[in-house]
C-alpha positions as CSV (number, residue, x, y, z in Angstrom):
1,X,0.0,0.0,0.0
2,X,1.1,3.0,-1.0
3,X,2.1,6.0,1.6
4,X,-0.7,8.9,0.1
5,X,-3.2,6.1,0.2
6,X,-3.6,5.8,4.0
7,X,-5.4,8.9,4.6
8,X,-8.3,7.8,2.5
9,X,-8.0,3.7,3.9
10,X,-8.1,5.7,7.4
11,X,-10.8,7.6,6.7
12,X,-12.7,4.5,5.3
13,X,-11.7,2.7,8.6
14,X,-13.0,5.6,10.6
15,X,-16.2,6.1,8.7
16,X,-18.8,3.2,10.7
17,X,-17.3,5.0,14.0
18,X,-18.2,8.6,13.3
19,X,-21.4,7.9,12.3
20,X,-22.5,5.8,15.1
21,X,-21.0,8.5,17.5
22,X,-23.4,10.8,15.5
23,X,-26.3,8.9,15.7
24,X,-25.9,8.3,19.5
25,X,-25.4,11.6,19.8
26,X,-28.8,12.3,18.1
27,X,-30.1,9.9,19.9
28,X,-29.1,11.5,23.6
29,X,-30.5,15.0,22.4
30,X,-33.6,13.9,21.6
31,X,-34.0,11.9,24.8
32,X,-32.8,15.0,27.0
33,X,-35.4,16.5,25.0
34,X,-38.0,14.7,25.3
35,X,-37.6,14.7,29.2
36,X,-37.3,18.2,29.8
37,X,-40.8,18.4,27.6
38,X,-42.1,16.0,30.0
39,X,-41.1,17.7,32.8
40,X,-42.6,21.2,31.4
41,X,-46.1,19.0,31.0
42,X,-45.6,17.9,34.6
43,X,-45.1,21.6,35.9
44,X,-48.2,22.7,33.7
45,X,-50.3,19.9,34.9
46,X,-49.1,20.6,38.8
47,X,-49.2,24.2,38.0
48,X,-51.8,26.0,40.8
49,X,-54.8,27.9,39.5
50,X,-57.0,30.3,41.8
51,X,-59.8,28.8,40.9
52,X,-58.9,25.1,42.6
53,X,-57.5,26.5,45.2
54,X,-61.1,28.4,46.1
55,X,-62.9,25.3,44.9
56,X,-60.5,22.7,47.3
57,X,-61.1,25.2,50.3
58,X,-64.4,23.5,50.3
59,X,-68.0,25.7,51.3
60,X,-65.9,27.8,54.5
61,X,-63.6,29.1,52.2
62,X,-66.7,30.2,49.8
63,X,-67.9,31.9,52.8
64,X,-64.6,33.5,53.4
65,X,-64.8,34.4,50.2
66,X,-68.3,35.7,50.2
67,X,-67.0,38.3,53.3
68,X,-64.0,39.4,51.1
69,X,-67.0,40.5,48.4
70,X,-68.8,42.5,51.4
71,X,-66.0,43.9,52.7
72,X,-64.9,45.2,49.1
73,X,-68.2,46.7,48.4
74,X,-67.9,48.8,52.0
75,X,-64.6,49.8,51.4
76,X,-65.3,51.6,47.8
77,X,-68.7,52.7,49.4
78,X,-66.7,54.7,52.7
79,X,-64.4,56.3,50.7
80,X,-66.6,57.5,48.6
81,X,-69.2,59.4,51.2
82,X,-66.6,59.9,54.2
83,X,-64.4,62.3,52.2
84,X,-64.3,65.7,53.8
85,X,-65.7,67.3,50.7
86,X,-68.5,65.0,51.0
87,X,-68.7,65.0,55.0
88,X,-68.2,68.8,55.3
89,X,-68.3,70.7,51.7
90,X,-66.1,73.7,51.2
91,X,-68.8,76.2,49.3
92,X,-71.2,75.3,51.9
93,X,-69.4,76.1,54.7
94,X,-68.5,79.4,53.2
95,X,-71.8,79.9,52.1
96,X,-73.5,79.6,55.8
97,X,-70.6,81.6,57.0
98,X,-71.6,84.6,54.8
99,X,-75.4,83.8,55.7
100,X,-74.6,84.3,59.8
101,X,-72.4,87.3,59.1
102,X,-75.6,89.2,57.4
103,X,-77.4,87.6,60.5
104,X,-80.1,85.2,57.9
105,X,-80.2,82.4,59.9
106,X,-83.6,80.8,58.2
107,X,-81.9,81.2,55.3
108,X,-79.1,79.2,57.0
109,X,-81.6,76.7,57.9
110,X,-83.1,76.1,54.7
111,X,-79.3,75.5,53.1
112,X,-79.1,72.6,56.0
113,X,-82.4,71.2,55.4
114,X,-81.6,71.3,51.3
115,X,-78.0,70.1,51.3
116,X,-78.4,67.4,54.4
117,X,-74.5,65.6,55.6
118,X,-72.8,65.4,58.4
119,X,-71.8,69.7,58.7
120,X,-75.4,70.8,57.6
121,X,-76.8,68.7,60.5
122,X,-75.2,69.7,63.0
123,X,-75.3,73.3,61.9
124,X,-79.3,72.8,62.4
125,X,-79.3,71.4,65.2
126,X,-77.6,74.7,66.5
127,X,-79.7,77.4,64.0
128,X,-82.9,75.3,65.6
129,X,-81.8,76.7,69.1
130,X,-80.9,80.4,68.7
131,X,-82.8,82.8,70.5
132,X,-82.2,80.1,73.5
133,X,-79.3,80.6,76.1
134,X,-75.9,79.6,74.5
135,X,-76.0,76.7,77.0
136,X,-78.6,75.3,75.4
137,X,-77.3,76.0,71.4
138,X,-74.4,74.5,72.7
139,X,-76.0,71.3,74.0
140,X,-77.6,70.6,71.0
141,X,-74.9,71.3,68.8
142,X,-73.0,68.2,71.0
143,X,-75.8,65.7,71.0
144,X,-76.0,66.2,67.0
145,X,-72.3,66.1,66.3
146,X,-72.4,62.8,68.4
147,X,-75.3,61.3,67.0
148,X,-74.0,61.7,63.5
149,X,-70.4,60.9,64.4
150,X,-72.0,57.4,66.0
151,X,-74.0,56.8,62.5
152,X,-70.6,57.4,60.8
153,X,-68.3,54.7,63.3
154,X,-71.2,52.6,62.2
155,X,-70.6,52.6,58.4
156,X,-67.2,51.1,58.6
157,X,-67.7,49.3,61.8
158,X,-68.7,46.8,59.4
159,X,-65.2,46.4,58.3
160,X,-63.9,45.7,61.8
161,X,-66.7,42.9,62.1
162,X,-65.3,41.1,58.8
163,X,-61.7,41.7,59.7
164,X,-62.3,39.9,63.3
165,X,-64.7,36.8,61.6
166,X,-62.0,36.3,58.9
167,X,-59.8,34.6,60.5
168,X,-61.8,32.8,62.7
169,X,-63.4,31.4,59.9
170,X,-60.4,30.1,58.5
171,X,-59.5,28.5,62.0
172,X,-62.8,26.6,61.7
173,X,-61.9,25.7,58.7
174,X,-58.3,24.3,59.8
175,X,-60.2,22.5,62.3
176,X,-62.6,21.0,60.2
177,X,-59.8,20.0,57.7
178,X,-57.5,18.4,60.5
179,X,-60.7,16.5,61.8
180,X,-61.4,14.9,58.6
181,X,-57.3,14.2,58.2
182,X,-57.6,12.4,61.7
183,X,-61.0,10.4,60.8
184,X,-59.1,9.0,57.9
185,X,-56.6,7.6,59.9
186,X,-59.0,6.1,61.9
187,X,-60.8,4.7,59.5
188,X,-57.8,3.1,57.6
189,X,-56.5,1.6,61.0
190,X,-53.1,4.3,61.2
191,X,-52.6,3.0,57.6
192,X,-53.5,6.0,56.1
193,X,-51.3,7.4,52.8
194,X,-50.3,10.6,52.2
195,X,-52.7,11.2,49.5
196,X,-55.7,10.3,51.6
197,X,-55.0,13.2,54.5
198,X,-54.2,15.6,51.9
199,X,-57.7,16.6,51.0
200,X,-58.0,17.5,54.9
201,X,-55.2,19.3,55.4
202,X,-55.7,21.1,52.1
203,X,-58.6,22.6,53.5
204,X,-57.1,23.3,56.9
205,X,-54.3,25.2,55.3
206,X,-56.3,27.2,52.6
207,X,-59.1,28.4,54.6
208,X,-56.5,29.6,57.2
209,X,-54.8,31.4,54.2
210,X,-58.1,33.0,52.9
211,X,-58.7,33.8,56.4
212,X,-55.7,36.1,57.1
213,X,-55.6,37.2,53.1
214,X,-59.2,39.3,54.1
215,X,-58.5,39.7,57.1
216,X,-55.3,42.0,57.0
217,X,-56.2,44.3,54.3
218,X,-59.4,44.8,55.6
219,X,-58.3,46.0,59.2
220,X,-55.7,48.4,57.4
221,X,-58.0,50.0,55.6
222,X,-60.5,50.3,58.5
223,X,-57.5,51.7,60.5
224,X,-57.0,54.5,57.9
225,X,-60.7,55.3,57.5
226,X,-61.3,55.6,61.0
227,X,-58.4,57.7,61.6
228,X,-59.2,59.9,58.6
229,X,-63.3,60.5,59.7
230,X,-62.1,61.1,63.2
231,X,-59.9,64.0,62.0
232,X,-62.5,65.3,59.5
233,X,-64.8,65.3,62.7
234,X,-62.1,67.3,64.9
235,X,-61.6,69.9,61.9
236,X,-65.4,70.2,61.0
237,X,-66.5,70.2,64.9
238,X,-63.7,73.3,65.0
239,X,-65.5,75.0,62.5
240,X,-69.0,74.6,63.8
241,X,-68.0,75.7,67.2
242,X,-66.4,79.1,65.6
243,X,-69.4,79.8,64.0
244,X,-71.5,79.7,67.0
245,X,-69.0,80.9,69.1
246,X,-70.5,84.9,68.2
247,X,-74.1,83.3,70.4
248,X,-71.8,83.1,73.6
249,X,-72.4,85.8,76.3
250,X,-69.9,88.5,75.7
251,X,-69.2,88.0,72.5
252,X,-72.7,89.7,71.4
253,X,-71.9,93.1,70.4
């Protein structure tokens, strides 16, 4: 054999090799392929929706969800009639103001009885009494302001009641859950799997969660409406008290 004619006898030789090292090659891709596409099925198919998680909570954690409904719907509806504008409005206040400096007080009276919220009231309860002793304008002026101010704790004392059942809800519902976890095990003899308490303490776990996911927001924002018509009360009680304050003996000119 000649000496240029090895290269081509090698490559010859060499030929069967590469291609089987190329089709095993192959061969490994598509299996490391094919696994990690059944692995992305697997994650898909174990993947968590919000949907079974509300529907494995079982009927407590529809109730829990109900009360998250509720407490949404009060929480738009407070924000929207305790702002001050709406509480104690700007141009009215002004208006009345000008009304007791030219000393029309029926007038005053009318504006109250036309435009009712929480200033207005309170105002009328006052106009209502003048011509009496300022004891007595003053009086009624306090038992108004706290009537009203009751009737306004009461709008989002509803949000303190859902905050506080919340989570108790969801610790019935952990009890419930561990009690039918623990019947299994009766039942089965102490033989029970893994799979059959996991239904139980599904339900324990996501009715606890639900609990405490209404439960927090909800008391936060009943902290910051409360705070925020407690102050519009201070400020609009201030105002009220000024306007009257020209009834007090002394002060008459």
């Amino acid at each position: 054999m000649k000496i240029n004619q090895l290269p081509s006898t090698v490559a010859q030789m060499a030929r069967p090799a590469l291609i089987a090292a190329a089709a095993f090659t192959a061969s490994t891709t598509f299996a490391v392929a094919q696994e990690a596409a059944n692995k992305t099925v697997a994650k898909e198919d174990d993947s968590i929706s919000i949907g079974g998680l509300i529907q494995d909570s079982g009927p407590i954690g529809w109730c829990i969800i109900l009360l998250s409904i509720v407490a949404l719907a009060l929480v738009i509806e407070a924000f929207t009639s305790l702002k001050r504008d709406k509480l104690a409005p700007p141009d009215q206040i002004d208006e009345i103001q000008a009304l007791f400096d030219e000393g029309q007080f029926q007038e005053a009276m009318n504006l109250c009885e036309e435009e009712p919220n929480y200033f207005t009231r309170v105002c009328a309860a006052g106009i209502s009494k003048i011509g009496h002793d300022f004891e007595v304008i003053e009086k009624s002026i306090e038992e108004m302001g706290d009537e009203e101010s009751i009737k306004l704790h009461q709008k989002i004392g509803w949000l303190s009641l859902i905050s506080n059942i919340a989570p108790m809800m969801g610790l019935l519902g952990t009890v419930s859950g561990m009690v039918t976890a623990f019947k299994k095990i009766a039942s089965s003899g102490g033989q029970a799997s893994p799979a059959e308490l996991a239904a139980g303490i599904s339900v324990a776990l996501l009715t606890t969660m639900f609990g405490l996911v209404v439960a927090i927001p909800t008391t936060a924002v009943f902290a910051f409406l409360r705070n925020r018509m407690i102050r519009t009360i201070i400020e609009t009680g201030a105002i009220i008290e000024d306007l009257f304050e020209r009834f007090r003996p002394g002060e008459q000119e």
